[in-house]
C-alpha positions as CSV (number, residue, x, y, z in Angstrom):
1,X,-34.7,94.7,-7.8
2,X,-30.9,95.6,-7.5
3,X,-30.4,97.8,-10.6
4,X,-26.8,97.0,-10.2
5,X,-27.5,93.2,-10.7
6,X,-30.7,93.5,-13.5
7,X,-28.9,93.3,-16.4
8,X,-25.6,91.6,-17.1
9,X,-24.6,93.8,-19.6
10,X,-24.2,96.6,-17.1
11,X,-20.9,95.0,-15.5
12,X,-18.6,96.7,-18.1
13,X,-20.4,99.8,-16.7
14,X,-20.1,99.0,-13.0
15,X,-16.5,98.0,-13.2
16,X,-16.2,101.1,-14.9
17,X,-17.3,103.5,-12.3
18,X,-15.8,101.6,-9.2
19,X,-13.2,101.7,-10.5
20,X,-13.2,105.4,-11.3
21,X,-14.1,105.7,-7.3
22,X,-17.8,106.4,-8.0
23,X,-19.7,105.9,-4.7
24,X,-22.4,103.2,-5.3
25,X,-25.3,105.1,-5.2
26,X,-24.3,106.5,-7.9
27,X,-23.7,103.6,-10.0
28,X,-27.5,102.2,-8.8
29,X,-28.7,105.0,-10.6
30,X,-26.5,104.7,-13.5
31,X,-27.5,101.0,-13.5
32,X,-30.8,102.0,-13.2
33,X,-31.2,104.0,-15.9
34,X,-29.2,101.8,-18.4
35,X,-31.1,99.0,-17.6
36,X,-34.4,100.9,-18.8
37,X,-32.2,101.8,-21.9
38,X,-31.0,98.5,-22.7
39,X,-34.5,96.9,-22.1
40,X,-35.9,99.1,-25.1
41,X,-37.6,102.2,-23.0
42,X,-38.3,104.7,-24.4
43,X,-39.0,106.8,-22.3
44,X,-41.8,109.0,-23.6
45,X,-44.9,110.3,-22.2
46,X,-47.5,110.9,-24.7
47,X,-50.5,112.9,-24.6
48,X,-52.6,110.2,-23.9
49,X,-50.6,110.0,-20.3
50,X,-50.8,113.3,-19.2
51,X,-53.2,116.5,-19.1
52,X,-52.7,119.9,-19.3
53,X,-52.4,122.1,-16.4
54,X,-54.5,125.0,-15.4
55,X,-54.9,127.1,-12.1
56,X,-51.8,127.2,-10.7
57,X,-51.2,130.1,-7.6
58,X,-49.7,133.4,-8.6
59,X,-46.3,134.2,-6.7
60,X,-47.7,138.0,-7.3
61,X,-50.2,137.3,-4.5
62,X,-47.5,135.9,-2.0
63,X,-46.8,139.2,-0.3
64,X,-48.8,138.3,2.6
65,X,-46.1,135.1,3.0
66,X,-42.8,137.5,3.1
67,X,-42.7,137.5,7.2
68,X,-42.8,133.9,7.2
69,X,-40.2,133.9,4.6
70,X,-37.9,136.3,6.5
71,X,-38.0,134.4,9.8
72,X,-36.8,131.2,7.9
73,X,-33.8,133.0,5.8
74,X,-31.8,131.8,8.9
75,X,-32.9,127.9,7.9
76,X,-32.6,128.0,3.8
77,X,-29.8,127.7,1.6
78,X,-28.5,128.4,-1.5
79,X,-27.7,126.2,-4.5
80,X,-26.8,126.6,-7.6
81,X,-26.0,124.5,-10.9
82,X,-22.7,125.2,-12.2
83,X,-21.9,121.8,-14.3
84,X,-22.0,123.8,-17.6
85,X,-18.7,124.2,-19.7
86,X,-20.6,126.5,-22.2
87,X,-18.9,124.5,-25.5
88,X,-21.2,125.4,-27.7
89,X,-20.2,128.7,-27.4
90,X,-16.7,127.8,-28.4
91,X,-15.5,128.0,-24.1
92,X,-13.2,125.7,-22.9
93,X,-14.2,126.3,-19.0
94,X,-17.0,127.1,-16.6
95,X,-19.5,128.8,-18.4
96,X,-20.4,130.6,-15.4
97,X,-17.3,132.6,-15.9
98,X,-17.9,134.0,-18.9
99,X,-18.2,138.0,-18.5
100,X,-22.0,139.3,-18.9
101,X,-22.1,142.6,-17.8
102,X,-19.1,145.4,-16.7
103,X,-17.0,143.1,-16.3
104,X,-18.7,140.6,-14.1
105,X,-19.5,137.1,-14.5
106,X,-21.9,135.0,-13.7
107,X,-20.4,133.5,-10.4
108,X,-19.3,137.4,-9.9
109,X,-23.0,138.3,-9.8
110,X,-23.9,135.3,-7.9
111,X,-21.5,136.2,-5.0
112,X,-22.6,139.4,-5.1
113,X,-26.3,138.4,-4.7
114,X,-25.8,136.4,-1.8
115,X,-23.6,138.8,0.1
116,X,-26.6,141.4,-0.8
117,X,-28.8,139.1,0.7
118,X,-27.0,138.5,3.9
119,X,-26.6,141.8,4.5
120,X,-30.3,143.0,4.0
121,X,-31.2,139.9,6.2
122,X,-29.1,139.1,8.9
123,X,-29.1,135.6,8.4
124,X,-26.2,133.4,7.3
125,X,-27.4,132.2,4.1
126,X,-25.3,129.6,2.7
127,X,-24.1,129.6,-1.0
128,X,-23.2,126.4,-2.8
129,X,-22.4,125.5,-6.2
130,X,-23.0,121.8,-8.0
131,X,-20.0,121.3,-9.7
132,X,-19.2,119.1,-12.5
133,X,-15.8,117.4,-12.7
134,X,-14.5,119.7,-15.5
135,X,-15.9,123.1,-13.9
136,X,-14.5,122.4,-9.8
137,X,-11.1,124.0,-9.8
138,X,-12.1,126.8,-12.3
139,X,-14.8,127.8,-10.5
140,X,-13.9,127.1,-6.8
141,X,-10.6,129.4,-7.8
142,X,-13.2,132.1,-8.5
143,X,-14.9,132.1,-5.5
144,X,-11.8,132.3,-3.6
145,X,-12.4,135.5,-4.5
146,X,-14.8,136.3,-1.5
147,X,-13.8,134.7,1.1
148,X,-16.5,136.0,3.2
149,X,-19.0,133.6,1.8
150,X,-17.4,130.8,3.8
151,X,-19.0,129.4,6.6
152,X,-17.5,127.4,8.9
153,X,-18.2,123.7,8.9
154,X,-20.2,123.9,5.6
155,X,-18.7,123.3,1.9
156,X,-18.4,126.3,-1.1
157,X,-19.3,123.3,-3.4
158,X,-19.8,119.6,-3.8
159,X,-19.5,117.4,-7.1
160,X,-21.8,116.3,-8.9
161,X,-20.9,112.7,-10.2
162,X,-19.8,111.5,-13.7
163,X,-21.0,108.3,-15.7
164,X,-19.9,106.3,-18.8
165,X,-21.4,107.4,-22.0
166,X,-23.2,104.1,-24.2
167,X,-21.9,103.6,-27.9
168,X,-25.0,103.1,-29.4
169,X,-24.0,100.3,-31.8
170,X,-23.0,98.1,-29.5
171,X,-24.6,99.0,-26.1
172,X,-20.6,99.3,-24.5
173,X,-18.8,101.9,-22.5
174,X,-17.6,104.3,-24.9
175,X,-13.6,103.9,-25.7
176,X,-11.8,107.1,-26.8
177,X,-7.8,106.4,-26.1
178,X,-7.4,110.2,-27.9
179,X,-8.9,111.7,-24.9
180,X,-10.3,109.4,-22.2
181,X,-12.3,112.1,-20.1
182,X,-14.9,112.2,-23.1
183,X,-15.5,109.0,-22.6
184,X,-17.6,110.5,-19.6
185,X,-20.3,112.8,-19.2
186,X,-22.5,114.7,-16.5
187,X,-25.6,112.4,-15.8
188,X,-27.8,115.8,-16.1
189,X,-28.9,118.1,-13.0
190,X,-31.6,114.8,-11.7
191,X,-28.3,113.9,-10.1
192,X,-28.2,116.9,-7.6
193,X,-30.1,114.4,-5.4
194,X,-27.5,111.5,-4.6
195,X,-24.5,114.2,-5.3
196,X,-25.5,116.2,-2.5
197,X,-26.0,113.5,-0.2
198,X,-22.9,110.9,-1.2
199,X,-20.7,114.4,-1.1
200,X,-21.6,114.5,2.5
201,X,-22.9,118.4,2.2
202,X,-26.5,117.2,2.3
203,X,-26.1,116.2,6.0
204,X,-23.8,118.9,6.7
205,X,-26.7,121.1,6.1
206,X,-28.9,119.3,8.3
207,X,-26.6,119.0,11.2
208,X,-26.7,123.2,10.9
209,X,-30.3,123.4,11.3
210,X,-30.9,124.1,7.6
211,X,-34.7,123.3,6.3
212,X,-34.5,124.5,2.9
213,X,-32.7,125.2,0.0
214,X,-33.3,127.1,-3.2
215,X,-32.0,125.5,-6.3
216,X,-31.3,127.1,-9.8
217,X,-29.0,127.4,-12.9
218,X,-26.0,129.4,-12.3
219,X,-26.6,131.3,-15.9
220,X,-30.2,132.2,-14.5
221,X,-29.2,135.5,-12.9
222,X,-32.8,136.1,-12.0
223,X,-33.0,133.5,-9.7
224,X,-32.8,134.8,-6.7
225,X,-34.0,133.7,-3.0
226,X,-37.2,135.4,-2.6
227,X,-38.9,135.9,1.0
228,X,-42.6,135.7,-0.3
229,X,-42.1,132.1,-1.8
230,X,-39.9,131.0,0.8
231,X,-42.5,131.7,3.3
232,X,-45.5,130.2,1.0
233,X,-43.5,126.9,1.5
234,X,-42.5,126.5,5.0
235,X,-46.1,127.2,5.7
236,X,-47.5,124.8,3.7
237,X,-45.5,122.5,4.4
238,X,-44.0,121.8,1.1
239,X,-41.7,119.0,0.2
240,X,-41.0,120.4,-3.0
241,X,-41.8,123.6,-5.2
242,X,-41.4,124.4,-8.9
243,X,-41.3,128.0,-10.2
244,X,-42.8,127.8,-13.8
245,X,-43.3,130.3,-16.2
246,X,-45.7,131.3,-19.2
247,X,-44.6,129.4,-21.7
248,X,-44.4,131.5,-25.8
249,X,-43.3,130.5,-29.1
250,X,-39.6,131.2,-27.9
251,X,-40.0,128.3,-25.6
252,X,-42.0,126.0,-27.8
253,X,-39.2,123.7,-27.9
254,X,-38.4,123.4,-24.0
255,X,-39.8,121.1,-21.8
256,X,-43.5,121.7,-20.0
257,X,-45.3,120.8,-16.7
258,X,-48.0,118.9,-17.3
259,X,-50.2,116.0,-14.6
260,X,-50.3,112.4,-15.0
261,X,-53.4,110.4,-14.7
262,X,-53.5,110.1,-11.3
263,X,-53.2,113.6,-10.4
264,X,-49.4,114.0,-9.5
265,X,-47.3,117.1,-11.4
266,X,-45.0,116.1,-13.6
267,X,-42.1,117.1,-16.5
268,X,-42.2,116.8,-19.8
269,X,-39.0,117.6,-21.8
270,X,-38.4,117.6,-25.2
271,X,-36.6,113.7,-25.1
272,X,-39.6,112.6,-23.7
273,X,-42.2,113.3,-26.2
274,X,-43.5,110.8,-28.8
275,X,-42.0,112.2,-32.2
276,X,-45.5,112.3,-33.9
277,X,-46.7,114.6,-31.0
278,X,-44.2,117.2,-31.2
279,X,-46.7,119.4,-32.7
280,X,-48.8,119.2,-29.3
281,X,-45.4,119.5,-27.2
282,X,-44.8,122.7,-28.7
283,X,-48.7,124.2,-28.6
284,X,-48.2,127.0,-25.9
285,X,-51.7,127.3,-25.0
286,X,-52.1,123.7,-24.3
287,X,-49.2,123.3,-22.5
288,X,-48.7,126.7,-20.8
289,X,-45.8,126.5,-18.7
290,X,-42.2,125.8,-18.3
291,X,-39.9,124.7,-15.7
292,X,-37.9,127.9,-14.6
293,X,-35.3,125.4,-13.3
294,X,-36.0,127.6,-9.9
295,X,-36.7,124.8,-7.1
296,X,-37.5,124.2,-3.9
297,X,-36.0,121.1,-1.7
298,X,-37.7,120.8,2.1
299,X,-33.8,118.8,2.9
300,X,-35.5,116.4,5.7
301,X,-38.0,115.1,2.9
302,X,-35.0,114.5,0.6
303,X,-33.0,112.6,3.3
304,X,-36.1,110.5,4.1
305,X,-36.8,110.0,0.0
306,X,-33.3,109.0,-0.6
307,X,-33.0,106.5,2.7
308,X,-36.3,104.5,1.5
309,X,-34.9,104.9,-2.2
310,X,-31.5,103.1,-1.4
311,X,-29.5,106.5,-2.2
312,X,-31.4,106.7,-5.4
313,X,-34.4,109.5,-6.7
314,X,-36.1,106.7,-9.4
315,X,-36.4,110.0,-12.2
316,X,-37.8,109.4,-15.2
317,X,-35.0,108.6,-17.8
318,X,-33.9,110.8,-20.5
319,X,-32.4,109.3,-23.5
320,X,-29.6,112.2,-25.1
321,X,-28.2,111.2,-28.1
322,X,-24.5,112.7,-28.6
323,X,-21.6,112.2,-30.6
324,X,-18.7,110.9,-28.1
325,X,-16.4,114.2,-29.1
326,X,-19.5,116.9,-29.4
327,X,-16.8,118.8,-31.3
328,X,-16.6,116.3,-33.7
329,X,-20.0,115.1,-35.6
330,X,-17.7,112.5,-37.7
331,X,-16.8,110.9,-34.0
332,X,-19.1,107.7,-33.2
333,X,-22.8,107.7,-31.8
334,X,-23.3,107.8,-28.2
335,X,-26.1,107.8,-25.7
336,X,-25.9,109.5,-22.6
337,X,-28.4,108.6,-20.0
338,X,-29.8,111.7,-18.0
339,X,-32.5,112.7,-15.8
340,X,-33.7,116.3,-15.0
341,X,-34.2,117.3,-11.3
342,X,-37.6,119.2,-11.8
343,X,-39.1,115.6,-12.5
344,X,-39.0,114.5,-9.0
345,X,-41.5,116.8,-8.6
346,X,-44.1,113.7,-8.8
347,X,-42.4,112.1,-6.3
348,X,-42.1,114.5,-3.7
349,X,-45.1,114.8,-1.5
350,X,-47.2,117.3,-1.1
351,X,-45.8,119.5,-3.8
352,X,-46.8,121.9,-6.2
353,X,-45.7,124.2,-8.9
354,X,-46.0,128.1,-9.0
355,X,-46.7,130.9,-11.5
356,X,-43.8,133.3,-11.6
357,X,-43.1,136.1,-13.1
358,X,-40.7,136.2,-16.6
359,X,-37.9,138.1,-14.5
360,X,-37.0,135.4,-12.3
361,X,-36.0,133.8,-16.1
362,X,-33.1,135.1,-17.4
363,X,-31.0,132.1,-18.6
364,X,-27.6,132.6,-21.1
365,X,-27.5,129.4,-22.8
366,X,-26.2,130.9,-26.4
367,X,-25.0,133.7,-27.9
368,X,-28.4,134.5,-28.9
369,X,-29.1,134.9,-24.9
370,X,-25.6,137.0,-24.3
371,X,-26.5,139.7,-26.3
372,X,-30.4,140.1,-24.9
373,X,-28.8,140.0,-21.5
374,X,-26.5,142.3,-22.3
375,X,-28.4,144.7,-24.0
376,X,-30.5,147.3,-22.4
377,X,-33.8,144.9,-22.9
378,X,-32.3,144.1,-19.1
379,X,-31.2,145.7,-15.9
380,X,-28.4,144.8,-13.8
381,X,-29.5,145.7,-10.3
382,X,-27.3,146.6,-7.2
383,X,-27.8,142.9,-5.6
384,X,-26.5,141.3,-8.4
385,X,-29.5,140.4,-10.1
386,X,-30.5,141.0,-14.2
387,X,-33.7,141.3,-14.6
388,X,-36.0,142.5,-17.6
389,X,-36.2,146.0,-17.8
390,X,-39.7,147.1,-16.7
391,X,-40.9,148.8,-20.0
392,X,-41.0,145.0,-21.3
393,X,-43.2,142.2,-20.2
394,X,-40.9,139.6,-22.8
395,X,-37.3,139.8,-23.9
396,X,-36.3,140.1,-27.1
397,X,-36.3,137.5,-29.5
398,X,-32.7,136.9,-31.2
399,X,-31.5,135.3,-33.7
400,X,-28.2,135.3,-35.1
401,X,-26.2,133.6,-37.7
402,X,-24.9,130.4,-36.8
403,X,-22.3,130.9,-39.3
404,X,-20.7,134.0,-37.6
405,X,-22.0,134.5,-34.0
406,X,-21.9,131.2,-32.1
407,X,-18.7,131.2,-30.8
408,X,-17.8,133.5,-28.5
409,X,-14.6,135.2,-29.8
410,X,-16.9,135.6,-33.3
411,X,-19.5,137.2,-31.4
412,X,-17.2,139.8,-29.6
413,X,-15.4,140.8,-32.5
414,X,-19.0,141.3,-34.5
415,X,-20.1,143.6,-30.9
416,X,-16.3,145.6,-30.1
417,X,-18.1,148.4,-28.5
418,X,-20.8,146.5,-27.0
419,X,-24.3,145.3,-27.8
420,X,-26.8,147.8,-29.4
421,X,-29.7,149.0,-27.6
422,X,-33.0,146.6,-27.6
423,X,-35.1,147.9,-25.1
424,X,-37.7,148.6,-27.7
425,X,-36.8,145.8,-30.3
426,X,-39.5,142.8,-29.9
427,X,-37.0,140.7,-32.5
428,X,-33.6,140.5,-34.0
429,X,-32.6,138.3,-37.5
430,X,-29.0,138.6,-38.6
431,X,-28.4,136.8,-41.7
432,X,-24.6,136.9,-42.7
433,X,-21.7,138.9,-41.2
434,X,-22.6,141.9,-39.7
435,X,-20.5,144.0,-37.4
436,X,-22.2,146.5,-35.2
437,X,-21.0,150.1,-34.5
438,X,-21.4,151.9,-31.1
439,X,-24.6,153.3,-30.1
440,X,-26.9,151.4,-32.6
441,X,-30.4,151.1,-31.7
442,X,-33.3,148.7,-32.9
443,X,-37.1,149.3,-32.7
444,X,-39.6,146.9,-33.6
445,X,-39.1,143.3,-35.6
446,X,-35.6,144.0,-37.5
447,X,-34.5,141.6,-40.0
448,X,-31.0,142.6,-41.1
449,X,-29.1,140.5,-44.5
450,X,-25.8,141.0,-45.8
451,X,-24.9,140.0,-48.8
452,X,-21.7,139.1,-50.3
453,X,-19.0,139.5,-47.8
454,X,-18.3,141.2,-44.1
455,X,-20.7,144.8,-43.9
456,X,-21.5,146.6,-41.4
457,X,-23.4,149.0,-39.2
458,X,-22.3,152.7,-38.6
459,X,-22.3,153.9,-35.3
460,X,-25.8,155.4,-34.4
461,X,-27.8,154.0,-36.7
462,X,-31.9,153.3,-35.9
463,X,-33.1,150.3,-37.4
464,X,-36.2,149.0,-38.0
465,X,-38.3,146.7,-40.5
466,X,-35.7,144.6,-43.2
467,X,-32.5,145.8,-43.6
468,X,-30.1,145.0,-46.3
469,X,-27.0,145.9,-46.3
């Protein structure tokens, strides 16, 4: 059936997007997905539909894969996410440049990765970024910057579409005369599929000879394009490869692999999960790993997937509710209808998911994040990547006040002479308004309270165990 023409009451919606220039395989999936919403899905997956998963292959026992994996640099690309605006940290712009370490951002470090990597390799790897429409110009403008990551005939970046947000009263495209662009939202990283082929790059990449490409979140700085994998999938044969990782009580809350009932891999986020099961969604030993977000796309199998697919990857929907100014909780209910891109790893065929290691994991996606990343928990190596420092096998887990630390000119203030040292701190609570002095160092599970007003921490200070101050 033509999702366009299921449901009458996606016409508002369709008009909508032509309108707006959307190119219609994006407004199939739109339609797609809304009609699913509108016929009361709800989109779950329950234990009783899936299993757990157990045995998956160890990337550490790849090394015999890295000579495969260097003779294909020359046929892999690079792609990254970069659709995040980063407003729950109070930015107004491209999360991705937001400074995390000496002065570097994120799209900094990325440049500086794949420059690395060219120039270790030999090969031409390409980098590209998935914009959103309110990240483009920022971030393209950065990577101006290096103009020696061009290559002729290929693009820097390509956009990633944008779809109506529902008003969940009445089921209609939202209306918000104040400021019409939040009437809109990204339709979640699922749509990296038709973006990259309507923008034209997904063929572009074909046409060069390009096989492969490795996909990940531009605030995952330790995702990087790594020979050992690369080879394990070229000579399998892949069509598509998940990096997961060991899921703890940190991640509880994230989404998890798990297999249907016939035997295919799937994804399970948080959205999708029965609301009496949550318990199980969040038991770490049944459910042991994570998506990294860290992909791998064989680009003739997408073509093919899309051609017989009408332009369209049929992910499972993923119902977000909102409200339509997510700076404003008074503002009116809205649904935004999403899909993540690590589900299409049940329809991809073969495919398979992979054991990595936590360093190939180090997302900012809070303040919470910035400082660990920051900190000395993590290394910033000469490539560009931050990775864990090797004395630790998890970062630390922190935890600051909501009230004082979320938003990013709070959180510098509270830091002015940078994060304190947590290479041997396993946690960090900070309840109240805390400043922290230079050279502070924190061993151990710290718990620091203030109470009253502002206090704060003399410069170095060793902390451990409950602090009050």
């Amino acid at each position: 059936m033509d999702p366009v023409r299921a449901d009458t009451r996606s016409q508002p919606f369709v008009s909508r997007m032509r309108a707006a220039g959307l190119p219609e395989a994006a407004v199939a999936g739109f339609c797609l997905h809304l009609t699913r919403y509108l016929g009361g899905s709800q989109a779950t997956l329950g234990e009783d539909d899936i299993r757990p998963v157990v045995g998956l292959s160890d990337a550490g026992t790849l090394a015999g894969f890295a000579a495969a994996g260097r003779t294909a640099f020359r046929r892999v690309a690079v792609i990254k996410l970069n659709g995040g605006l980063g407003t729950g940290m109070g930015l107004e712009g491209a999360k991705s440049l937001l400074e995390v370490r000496e002065g570097m951002s994120f799209l900094d470090l990325i440049a500086r990765q794949v420059l690395s990597l060219r120039e270790r390799s030999g090969a031409p790897v390409p980098l590209v970024l998935m914009n959103s429409f309110r990240t483009a110009a920022d971030s393209d403008a950065s990577l101006a910057r290096y103009p020696e990551l061009a290559i002729d005939g290929l693009p820097l970046s390509f956009l990633q579409h944008r779809i109506p947000k529902v008003m969940a009263a009445d089921a209609q495209p939202a209306s918000w005369p104040a400021d019409p662009e939040l009437e809109w939202c990204p339709p979640g990283h699922g749509d990296l599929y038709p973006a990259i082929a309507t923008s034209g790059a997904l063929d572009l990449l074909l046409g060069r000879g390009f096989e492969w490409a490795f996909v990940s979140n531009a605030d995952n700085l330790g995702a990087v394009l790594d020979p050992a994998i690369l080879g394990y999938v070229a000579e399998r044969g892949l069509a598509f490869l998940m990096e997961v990782a060991d899921r703890t009580l940190a991640d509880r809350k994230g989404g998890h692999l798990c297999r249907l009932l016939d035997g295919r891999l799937a994804l399970r986020e948080a959205a999708q999960c029965p609301p009496d099961e949550a318990a199980d969604f969040q038991d770490v030993k049944r459910h042991r790993y994570f998506n990294s977000n860290n992909l791998w796309l064989h680009l003739p199998s997408l073509r093919r997937t899309l051609d017989e697919n009408g332009g369209v990857i049929p992910l499972p929907t993923i119902i977000n509710r909102k409200t339509l100014d997510p700076r404003d909780p008074s503002s009116p209910a809205v649904v935004q209808l999403e899909s993540a891109m690590g589900s299409a790893i049940s329809l991809f065929s073969p495919s398979e998911a992979i054991r990595v290691p936590r360093r190939r994991f180090s997302p900012v996606k809070n303040t919470n994040d910035l400082l660990a990343v920051r900190s000395d928990a993590y290394r910033l190596l000469a490539d560009g990547r931050i990775v864990l420092d090797e004395a630790r096998s998890l970062p630390p887990v922190v935890s600051l006040d909501a009230r004082f630390y979320t938003r990013i000119d709070d959180f510098e203030r509270r830091f002015p002479d940078g994060p304190p040292s947590l290479i041997g701190c396993d946690a960090l609570t900070v309840e109240g308004d805390v400043s922290f002095g230079r050279g502070v160092a924190l061993r151990g599970t710290v718990h620091i309270r203030a109470g009253g007003g502002p206090a704060a921490i003399a410069d170095h200070r060793q902390l451990e165990g409950a602090v009050r101050l």
